[in-house]
C-alpha positions in Angstrom: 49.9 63.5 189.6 49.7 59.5 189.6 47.0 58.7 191.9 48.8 55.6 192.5 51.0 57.9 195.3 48.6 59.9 196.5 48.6 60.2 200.4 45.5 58.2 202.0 44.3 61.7 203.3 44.6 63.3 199.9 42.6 60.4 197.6 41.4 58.1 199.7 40.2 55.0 197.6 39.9 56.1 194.3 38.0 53.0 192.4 40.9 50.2 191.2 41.7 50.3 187.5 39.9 47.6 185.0 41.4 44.2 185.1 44.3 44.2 182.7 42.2 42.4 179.8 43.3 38.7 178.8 42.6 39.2 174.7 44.2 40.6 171.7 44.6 44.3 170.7 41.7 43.6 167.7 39.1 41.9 169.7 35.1 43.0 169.4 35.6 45.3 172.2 38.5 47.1 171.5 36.1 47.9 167.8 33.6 49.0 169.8 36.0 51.2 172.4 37.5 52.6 168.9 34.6 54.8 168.3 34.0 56.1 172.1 35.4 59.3 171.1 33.3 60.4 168.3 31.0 62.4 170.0 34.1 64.8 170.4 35.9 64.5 166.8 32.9 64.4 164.8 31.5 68.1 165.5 34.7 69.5 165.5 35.8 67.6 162.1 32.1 69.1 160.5 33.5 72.5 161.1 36.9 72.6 160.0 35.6 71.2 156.6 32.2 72.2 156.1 33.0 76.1 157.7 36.6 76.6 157.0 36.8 74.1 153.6 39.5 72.9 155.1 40.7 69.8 152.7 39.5 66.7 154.7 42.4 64.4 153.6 44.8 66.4 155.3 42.9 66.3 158.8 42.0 62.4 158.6 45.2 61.4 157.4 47.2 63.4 160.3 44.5 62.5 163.1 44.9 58.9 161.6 48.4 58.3 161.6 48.5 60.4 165.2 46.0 57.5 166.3 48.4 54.6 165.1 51.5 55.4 166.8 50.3 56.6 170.3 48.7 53.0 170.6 51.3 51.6 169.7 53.8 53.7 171.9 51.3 54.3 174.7 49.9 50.6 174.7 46.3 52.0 176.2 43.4 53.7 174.9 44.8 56.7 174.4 43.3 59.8 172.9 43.9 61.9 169.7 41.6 64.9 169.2 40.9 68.3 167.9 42.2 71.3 170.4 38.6 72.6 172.0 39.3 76.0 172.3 41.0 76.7 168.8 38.3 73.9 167.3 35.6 76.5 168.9 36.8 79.2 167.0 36.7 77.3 164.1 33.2 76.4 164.1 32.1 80.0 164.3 34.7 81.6 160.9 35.8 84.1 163.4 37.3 85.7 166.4 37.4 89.1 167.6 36.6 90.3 164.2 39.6 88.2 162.2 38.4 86.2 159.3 40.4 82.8 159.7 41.3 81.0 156.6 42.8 77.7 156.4 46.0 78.5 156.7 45.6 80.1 159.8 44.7 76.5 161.5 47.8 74.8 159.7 50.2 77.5 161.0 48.9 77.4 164.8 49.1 73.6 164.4 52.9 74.4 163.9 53.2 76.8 166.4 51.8 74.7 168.8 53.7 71.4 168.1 56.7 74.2 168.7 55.5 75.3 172.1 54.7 72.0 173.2 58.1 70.6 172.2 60.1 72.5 173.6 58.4 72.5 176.8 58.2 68.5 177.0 62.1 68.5 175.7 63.0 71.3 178.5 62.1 69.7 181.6 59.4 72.1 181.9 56.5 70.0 182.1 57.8 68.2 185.2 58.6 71.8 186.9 55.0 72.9 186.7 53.7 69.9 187.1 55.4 69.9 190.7 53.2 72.8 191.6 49.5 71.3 190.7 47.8 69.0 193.9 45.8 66.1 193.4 42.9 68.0 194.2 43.5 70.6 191.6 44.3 67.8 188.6 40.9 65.4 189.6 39.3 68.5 189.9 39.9 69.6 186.5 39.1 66.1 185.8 35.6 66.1 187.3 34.5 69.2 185.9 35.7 67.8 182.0 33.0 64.9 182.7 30.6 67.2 184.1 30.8 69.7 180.5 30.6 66.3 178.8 27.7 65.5 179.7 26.2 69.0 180.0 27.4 69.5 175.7 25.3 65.9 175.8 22.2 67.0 176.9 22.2 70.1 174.0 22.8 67.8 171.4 20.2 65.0 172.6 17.4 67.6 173.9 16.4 68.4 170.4 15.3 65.0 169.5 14.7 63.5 173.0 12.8 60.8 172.0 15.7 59.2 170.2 18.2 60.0 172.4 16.6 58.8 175.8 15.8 55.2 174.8 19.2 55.1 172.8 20.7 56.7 176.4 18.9 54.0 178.7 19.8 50.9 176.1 23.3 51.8 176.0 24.2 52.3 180.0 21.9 48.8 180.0 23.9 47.0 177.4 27.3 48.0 178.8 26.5 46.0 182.0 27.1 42.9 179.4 31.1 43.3 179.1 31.4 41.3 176.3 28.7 43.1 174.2 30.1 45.4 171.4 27.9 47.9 172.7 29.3 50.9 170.4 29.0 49.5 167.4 25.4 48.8 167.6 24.7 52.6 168.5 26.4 53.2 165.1 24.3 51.4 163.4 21.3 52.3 164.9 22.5 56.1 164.6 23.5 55.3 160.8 19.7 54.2 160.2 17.6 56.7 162.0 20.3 59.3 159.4 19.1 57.3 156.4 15.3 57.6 157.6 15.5 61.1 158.3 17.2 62.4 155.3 15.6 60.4 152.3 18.4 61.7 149.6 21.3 61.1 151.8 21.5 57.5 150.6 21.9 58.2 146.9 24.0 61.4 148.0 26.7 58.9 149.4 26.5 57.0 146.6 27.2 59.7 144.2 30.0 61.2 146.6 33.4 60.8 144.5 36.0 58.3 146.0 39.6 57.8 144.7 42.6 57.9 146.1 44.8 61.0 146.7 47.4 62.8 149.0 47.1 66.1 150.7 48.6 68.9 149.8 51.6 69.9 151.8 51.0 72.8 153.7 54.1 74.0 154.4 54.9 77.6 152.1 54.9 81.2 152.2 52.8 83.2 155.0 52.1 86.6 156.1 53.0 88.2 159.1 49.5 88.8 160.1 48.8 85.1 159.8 51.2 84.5 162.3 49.8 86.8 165.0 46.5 86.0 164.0 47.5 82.4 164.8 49.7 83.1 167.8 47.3 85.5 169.4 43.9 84.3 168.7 44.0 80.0 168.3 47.6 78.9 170.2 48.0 81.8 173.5 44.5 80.8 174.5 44.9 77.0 174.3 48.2 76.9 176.4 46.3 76.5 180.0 42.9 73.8 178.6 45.6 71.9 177.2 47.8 72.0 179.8 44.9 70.9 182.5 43.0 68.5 180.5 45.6 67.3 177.9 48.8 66.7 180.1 48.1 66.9 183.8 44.5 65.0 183.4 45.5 62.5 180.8 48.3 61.7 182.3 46.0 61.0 185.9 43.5 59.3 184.4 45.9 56.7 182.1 47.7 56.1 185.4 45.0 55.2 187.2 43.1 53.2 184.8 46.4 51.6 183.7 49.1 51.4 186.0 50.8 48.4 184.4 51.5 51.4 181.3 51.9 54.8 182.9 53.0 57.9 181.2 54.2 61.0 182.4 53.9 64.9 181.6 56.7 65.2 179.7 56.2 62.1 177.0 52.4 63.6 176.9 54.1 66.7 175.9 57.0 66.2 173.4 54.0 63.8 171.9 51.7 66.7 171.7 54.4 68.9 170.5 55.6 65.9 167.3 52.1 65.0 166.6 50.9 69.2 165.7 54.6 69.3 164.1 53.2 66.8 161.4 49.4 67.9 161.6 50.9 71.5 160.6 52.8 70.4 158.0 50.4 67.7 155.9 47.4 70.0 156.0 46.4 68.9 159.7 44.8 70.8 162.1 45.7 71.0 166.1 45.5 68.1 168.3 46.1 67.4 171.5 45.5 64.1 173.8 42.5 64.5 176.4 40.8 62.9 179.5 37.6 62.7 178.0 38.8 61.1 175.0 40.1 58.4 177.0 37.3 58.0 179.5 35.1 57.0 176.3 37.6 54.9 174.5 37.6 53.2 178.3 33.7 53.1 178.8 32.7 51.5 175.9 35.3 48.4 176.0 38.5 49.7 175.1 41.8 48.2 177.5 44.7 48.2 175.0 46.3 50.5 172.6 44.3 48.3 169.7 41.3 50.8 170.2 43.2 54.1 168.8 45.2 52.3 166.3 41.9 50.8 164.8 40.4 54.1 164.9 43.8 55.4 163.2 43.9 52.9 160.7 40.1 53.8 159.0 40.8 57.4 159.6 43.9 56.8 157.2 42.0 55.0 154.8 39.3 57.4 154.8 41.8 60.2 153.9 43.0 58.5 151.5 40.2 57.2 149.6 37.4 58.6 150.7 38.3 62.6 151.3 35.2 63.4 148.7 32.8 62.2 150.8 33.6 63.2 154.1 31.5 66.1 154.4 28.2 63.9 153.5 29.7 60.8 155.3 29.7 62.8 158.5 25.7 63.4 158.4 25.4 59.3 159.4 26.1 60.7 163.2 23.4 62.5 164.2 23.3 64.6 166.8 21.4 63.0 169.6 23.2 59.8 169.2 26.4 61.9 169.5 24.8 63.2 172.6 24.4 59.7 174.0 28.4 59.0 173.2 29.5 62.5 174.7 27.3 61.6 177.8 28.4 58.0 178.5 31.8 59.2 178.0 31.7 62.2 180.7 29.8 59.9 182.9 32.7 57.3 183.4 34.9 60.3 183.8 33.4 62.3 186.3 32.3 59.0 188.3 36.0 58.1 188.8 37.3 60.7 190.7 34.3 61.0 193.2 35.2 59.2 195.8 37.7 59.3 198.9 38.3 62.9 199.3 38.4 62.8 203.2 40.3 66.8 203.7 37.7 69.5 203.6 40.3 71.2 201.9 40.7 69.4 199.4 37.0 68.7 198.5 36.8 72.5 198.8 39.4 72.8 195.9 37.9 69.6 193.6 34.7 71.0 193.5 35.6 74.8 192.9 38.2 73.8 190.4 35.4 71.4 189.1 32.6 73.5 188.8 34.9 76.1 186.8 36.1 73.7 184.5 32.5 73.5 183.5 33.3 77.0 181.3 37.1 77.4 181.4 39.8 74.9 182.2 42.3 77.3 181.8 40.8 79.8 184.1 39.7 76.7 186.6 43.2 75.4 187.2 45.2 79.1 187.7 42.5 79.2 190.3 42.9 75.6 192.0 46.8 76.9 192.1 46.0 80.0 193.6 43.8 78.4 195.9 45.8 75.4 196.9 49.0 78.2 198.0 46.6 79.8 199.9 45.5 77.1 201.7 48.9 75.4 202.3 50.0 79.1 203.7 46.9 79.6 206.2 45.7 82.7 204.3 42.6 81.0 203.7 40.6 79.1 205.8 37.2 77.1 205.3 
């Protein structure tokens, strides 16, 4: 899946990765490129601890030390985030009439980091990534950007008048490279929170601080727990995080980084170690993403610096500041979120558009795009399906 080899007939001229950047891992940009991904972590953090009272120092402490070591081992901007489909669940208390308790989320984070391990340490990955075409992982690729920017739209459209001018300034202001462009939305988000919400201010002043560790998580568990958690949070996140969190990932960090590419299998035994440790300090599910990276990317981020300064205050938050999480998270409001989910699903639907010269092939970007929009899972056994059939004449467009 490294666009790098694709034939000329298959990609075409996909757009050339950013200049490998001549400055150090902490510079202003990298700060701002830190926080490109907070339109997906912040909503899904809110409901594991607001919903499920999940202990926040658990979750910011995993997700933080997560952060740390993949920039450091990956050397590029790349992601850590909450799984979608099992953070979905989570936001709603619920699924298929099962009430989910914490424990359930800490045992599928195992049971994942299981799964995943074994399939990165088998070979596995490489097998079935053998099968998937270009088409079929840009495709998936298109259609993340495209239900990034469509989630966007619902969380800006409530307060439009914030979230368009915030929208227009920030696509102006990232034309000037050098221009931390991020952490002016922050701010600017952070006061609009503060005038809004009058008692917020002396709320976070009178949240309690101190340090503390987690709680291990590890212990006894019924057998219903495990089903619950096999059935209902890890079985349905196999295929997303398949498409989107290897094959994708994997795509987009080659092509915006060849100088440090990965492949399936590291994305793998990493996704597999990193939900081994999640599950077992109180953590919830995590997986890398396209999405993730496309924002880190968009708003300055070029080295491994970006996730391992997100890391680092996400560990020092968990350790200090667990108490006041839960009204610390109420500085993001929604439409500036909106503008950060949007940005980042522009820049990755916009760099997989062009070149596609095979009718074929467009034919299977767009399908496998357009369903990606409300399943990736479902979208990428179909770009399989339709790619055989293609490649054996049993269908013809």
């Amino acid at each position: 899946m490294d666009p790098t080899h694709l034939r000329d007939d298959q990609a075409g001229s996909l757009p050339a990765p950013p200049a490998a950047a001549r400055r150090g891992w902490f510079a202003p940009a990298e700060w701002s490129g830190a926080f490109g991904d907070l339109g997906t972590l912040v909503p899904f953090l809110l409901a594991y601890v607001a919903v499920l009272k999940i202990d926040p120092a658990g979750i910011l402490l995993t997700f933080g030390i997560a952060l740390i070591v993949v920039g450091c081992v990956f050397r590029t901007p790349f992601p850590v985030q909450p799984m979608k489909a099992i953070g979905s669940v989570a936001a709603t208390h619920t699924a298929a009439g099962v009430a989910l308790t914490a424990g359930t989320f800490h045992l599928a984070a195992l049971l994942t980091g299981l799964v995943w391990l074994a399939i990165g340490a088998s070979g596995l990955t490489q097998r079935l990534v053998r099968l998937v075409s270009p088409a079929v992982g840009f495709g998936v690729i298109l259609g993340l950007g495209m239900a990034l920017m469509l989630e966007a739209v619902k969380l800006m459209s409530a307060s439009w008048w914030i979230a368009a001018p915030a929208l227009a300034g920030t696509f102006i202001l990232l034309s000037r490279r050098r221009f931390p462009v991020m952490l002016l939305l922050l701010a600017v988000g952070g006061s609009i929170a503060l005038w809004q919400q009058p008692g917020l201010a002396a709320a976070l002043a009178a949240a309690p601080l101190g340090f503390r560790l987690p709680a291990l998580a590890l212990g006894g568990f019924e057998w219903s727990t495990l089903a619950v958690a096999t059935i209902v949070l890890v079985l349905p996140q196999l295929p997303l995080t398949f498409g989107n969190a290897v094959v994708a990932i994997v795509a987009e960090n080659n092509r915006l980084f060849p100088q440090h590419p990965v492949s399936e299998r590291r994305v793998a035994v990493s996704t597999g170690l990193m939900n081994l440790f999640a599950g077992a300090l109180g953590g919830v599910p995590m997986c890398h993403g396209a999405g993730g990276m496309a924002g880190h990317v968009r708003f300055g981020a070029r080295t491994g610096g970006a996730p391992v300064i997100l890391g680092a205050l996400l560990v020092v938050a968990g350790l200090f500041c667990a108490g006041a999480v839960e009204t610390g998270l109420a500085l993001f409001p929604a439409p500036i979120l909106g503008v950060i989910l949007f940005v980042a699903g522009s820049q990755l639907a916009l760099g997989v558009c062009d070149g596609w010269q095979r009718k074929d092939d467009r034919f299977v970007l767009v399908a496998v795009a357009a369903l990606s929009i409300w399943n990736v899972g479902v979208a990428f056994l179909f770009g399989l399906a339709t790619q055989w059939m293609l490649r054996r004449k049993l269908l013809e467009l």
